[in-house]
N, C-alpha and C positions, 0 to 999 in steps of 0.2 A: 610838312612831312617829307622825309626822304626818301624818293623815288626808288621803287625795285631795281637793284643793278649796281646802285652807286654807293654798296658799301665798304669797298675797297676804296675808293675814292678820299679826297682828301676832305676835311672839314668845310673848307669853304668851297671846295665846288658843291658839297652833296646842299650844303644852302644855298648858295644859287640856283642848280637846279630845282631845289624847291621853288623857287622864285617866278623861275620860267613857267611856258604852259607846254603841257605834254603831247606831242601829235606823232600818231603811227603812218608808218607810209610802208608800201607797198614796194616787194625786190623792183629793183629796177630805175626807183624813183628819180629822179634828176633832182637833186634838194639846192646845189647852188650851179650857176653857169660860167664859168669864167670869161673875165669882160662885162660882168653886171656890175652893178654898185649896189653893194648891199649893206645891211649894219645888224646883221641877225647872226648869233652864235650857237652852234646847234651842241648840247652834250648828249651824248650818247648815253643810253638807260641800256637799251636790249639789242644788238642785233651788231650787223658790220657796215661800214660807210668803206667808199673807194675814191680819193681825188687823185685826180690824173687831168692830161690836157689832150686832145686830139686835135690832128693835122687835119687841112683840106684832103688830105688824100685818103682819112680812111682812120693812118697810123696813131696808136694813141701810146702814152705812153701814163703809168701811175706809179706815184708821188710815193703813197703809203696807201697801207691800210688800217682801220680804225676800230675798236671798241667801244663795250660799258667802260665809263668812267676815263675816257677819252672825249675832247672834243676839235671840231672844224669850225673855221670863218673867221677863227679870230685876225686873222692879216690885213680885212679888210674894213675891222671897228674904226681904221683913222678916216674913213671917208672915201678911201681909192677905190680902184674896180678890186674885184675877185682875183684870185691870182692865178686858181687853179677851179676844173668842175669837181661836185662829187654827187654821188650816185649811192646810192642803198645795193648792197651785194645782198642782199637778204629782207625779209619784213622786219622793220626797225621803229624802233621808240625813241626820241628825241625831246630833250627840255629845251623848246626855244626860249631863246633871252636874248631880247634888243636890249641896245645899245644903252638908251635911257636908263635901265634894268640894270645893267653893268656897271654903269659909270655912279650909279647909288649906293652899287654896292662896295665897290672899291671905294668910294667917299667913306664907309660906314668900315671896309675893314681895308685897309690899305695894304697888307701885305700881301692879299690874290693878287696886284700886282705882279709883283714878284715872282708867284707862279706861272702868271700868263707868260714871264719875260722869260723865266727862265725854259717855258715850253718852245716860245719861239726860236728860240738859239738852239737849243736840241731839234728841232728838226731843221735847223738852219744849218746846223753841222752834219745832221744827214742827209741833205742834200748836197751838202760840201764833197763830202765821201762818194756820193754818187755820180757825180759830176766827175770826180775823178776816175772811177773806175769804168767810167764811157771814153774815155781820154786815153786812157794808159791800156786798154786791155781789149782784146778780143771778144767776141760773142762770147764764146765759150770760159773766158777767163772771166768776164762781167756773168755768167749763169753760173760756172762756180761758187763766186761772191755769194751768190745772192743764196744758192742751195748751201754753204757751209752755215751763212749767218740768220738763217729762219730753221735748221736742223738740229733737232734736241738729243744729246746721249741717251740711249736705254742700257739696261743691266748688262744687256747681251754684247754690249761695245757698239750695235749697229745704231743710225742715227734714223731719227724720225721726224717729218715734217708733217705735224695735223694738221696743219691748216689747207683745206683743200685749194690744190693751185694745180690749174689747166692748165695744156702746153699755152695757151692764147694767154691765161695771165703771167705766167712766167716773161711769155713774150713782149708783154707790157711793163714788164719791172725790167728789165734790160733791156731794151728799146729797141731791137729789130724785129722780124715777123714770124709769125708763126711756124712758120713751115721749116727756119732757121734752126726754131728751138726742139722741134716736132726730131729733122733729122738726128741732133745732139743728143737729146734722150731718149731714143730709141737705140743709138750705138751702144749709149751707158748702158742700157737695159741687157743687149747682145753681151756686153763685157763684164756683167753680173756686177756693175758698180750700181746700181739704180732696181730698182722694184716695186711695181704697186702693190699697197695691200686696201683693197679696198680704192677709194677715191686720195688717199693716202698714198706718200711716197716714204719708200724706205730706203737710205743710202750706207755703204759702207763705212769702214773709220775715213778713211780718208781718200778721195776722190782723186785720180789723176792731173800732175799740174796741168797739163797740156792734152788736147783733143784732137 
């Protein structure tokens, strides 16, 4: 039976997940550590996952964030350690499927292959992208970025960002600290470029090159 969640999902993952077993965790949860060795691939049914890496110092820095019909861990089916940690931003639903589970099922349909590969090159290429926009750009040029390309158009021309994001997660999607990003969108805010509505950010058409 196919799991609540994964009906947007593709044919064979919504069968895999069938496959798996389902376990809910609680916001917060730590689901993998990076530097472990693991062989467990988690798809997402209900809720948000967050892999990211943090520093001895504190500074953490995240990768993506994840949905239903989305899944994490696959990097480390060949054996290696974990590449990155992830965490449950919210109380979340998960179809585990080891390895064994995996490797039967790609026996039996061999084009999830293909899927799995072509997942990993999409987020190989965005992290490609992000890599460079830590390189080439400024705090404010890299939180640009990041606000033009998670902000959706509405009727009214202005753009909108649902997804809730704290100055502290912003500050971990562009990788310096909080206080950095805290000052930058509070100017926006004074410059009537930026708006909360709600837990909600509302931006105008088009944001200032430069801050």
């Amino acid at each position: 039976m196919t799991p609540d969640g994964l009906s947007g999902a593709s044919e064979n993952l919504r069968e895999l997940a069938s496959r798996g077993v389902q376990r809910a965790y609680a916001k917060g949860r730590l689901l993998i550590e990076e530097g472990d060795v693991g062989d467990t691939l988690y798809i997402i049914v209900k809720g948000r996952l967050r892999a990211f890496s943090a520093a001895d110092n504190g500074r953490e820095i995240t990768y993506g964030t994840y949905g239903p019909g989305e899944y994490v861990g696959e990097l480390s089916l060949d054996g290696g350690p974990r590449s990155a940690s992830v965490e449950t931003l919210e109380r979340t639903t998960c179809a585990v499927v080891t390895r064994h589970t995996l490797e039967a099922f790609i026996a039996e349909r061999p084009a999830f292959a293909f899927e799995v590969i072509a997942k990993v090159i999409a987020r190989a290429r965005a992290a490609t992208v992000s890599a460079r926009q830590m390189a080439v750009n400024d705090v404010y040029g890299r939180l640009k970025y990041l606000l033009d390309s998670l902000a959706v158009v509405q009727p009214d021309g202005t753009r909108r960002i649902d997804e809730r994001m704290t100055h502290q997660a912003l500050a971990n999607l562009v990788g310096c600290d909080r206080a950095m990003v805290s000052r930058i969108m509070k100017g926006l805010e004074r410059g009537n470029y930026v708006r909360q509505d709600g837990s909600r950010w509302v931006l105008v058409p088009s944001l200032p090159p430069r801050w």
